[in-house]
C-alpha positions in Angstrom: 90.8 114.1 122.1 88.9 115.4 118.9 86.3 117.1 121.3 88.7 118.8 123.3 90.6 120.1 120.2 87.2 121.5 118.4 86.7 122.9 122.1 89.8 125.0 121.9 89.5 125.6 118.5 85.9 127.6 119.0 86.7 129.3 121.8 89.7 130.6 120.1 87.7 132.1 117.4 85.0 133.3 119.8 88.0 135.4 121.5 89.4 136.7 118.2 85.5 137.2 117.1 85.1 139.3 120.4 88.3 140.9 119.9 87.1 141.8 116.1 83.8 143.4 117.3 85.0 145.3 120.0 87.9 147.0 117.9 85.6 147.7 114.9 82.8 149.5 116.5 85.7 151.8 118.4 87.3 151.7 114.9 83.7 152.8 112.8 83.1 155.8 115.3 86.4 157.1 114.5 86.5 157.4 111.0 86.7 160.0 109.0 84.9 160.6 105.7 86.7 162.1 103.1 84.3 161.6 100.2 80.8 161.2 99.9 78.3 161.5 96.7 75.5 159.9 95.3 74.5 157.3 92.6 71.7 156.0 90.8 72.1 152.2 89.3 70.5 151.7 86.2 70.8 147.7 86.5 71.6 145.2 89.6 75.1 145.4 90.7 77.3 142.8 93.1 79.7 144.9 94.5 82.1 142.9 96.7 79.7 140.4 98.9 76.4 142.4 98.5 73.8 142.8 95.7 72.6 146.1 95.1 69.1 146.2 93.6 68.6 149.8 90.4 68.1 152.5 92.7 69.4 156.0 94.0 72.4 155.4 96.8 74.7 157.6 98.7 78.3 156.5 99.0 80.7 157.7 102.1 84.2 156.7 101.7 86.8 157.2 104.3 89.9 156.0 106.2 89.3 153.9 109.3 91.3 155.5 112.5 95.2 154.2 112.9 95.6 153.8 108.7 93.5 150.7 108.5 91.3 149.5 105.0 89.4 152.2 103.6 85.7 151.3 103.7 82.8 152.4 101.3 79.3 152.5 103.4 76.7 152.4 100.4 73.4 153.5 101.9 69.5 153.9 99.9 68.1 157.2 99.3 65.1 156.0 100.1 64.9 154.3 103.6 68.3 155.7 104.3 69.5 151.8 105.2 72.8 150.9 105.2 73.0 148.8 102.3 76.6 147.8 102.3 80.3 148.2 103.9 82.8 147.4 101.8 86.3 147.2 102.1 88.5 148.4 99.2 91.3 146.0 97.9 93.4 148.8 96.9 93.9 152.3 96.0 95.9 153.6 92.9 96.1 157.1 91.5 93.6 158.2 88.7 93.8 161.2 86.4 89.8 161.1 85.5 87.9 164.1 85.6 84.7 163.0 87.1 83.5 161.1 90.0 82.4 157.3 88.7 81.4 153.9 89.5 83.4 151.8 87.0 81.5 148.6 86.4 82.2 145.4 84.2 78.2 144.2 82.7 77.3 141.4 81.8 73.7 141.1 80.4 71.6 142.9 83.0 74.1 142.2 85.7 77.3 144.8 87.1 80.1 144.5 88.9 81.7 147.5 90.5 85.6 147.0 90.3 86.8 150.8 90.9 85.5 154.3 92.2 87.2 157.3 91.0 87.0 160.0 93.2 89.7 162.6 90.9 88.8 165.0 94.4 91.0 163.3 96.2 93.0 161.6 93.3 91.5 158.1 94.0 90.8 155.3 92.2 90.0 152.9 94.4 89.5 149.2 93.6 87.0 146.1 94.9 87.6 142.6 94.8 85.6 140.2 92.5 82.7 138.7 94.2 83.7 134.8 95.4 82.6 132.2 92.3 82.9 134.8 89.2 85.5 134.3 86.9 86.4 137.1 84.0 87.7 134.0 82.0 87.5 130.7 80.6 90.7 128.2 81.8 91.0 125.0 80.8 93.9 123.0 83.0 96.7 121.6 80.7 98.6 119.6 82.9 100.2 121.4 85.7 99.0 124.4 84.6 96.1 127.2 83.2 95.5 128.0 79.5 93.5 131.1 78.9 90.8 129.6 76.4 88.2 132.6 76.0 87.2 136.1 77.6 83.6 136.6 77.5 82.5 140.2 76.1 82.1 142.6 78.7 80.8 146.1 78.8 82.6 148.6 80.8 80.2 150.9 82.3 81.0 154.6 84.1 78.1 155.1 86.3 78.0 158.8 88.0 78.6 159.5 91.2 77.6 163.2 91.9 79.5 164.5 94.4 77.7 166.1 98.2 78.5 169.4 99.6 
């Protein structure tokens, strides 16, 4: 009975996997890209589930066909690899002047949390990587007490924009 259940259970997921794939490469060929610009890290960056070594990038940033999430395709200057698609979390309004990386540091280690793009009058924000935490919590009982907030450096990092 167990068999026949994990049975079912991985071809379901093999169908929605399928399903997944198919969709997103029709979805990736019609995008549209409404920003795109380039970057130079200074220091190593996580930036949703991928490490980004110092280096020169180009960013493209656009909306996926039918409204879906808006992805960022980070790709190196140098090999011109795809280094990255990431999905944003969300998009707010921003009334900066200049096109940035914003980036939360710790010792020689980032973590991009928004992109401004004031072109298109974006800021558009990433998840935290899975495992960090911005804070120390101790649990009291049935619930959280904020002990300490580690210092943090907020970093702009430039993104120039492409014509």
């Amino acid at each position: 009975m167990k068999t026949i259940r994990n049975l079912v259970i991985l071809v379901g997921l093999s169908v929605v996997f399928f399903a997944l794939v198919a969709t997103g490469a029709r979805a990736q060929s019609l995008s549209t890209t409404s920003f795109s610009g380039t970057f130079t890290l200074p220091f190593e960056v996580q930036w949703g589930p991928t490490t980004l070594s110092p280096g020169e990038y180009s960013l493209y940033y656009g909306r996926l066909f039918g409204g879906g999430p808006a992805p960022v395709a980070v790709v190196g200057q140098a090999n011109r690899t795809v280094h990255a698609l990431i999905l944003a979390q969300g998009v707010n309004d921003t009334s900066i002047k200049k096109s940035a990386l914003v980036c939360i540091r710790e010792g020689n280690v980032g973590i991009v949390r928004v992109l401004d793009i004031p072109q298109l009058g974006e800021a558009v924000t990433f998840s935290m990587p899975r495992g960090t935490q911005m804070m120390a919590r101790k649990n009291n009982g049935n619930k959280n007490v904020k002990m300490a907030e580690g210092p943090k450096l907020i970093q702009r990092i430039a993104v120039t924009l492409n014509r």
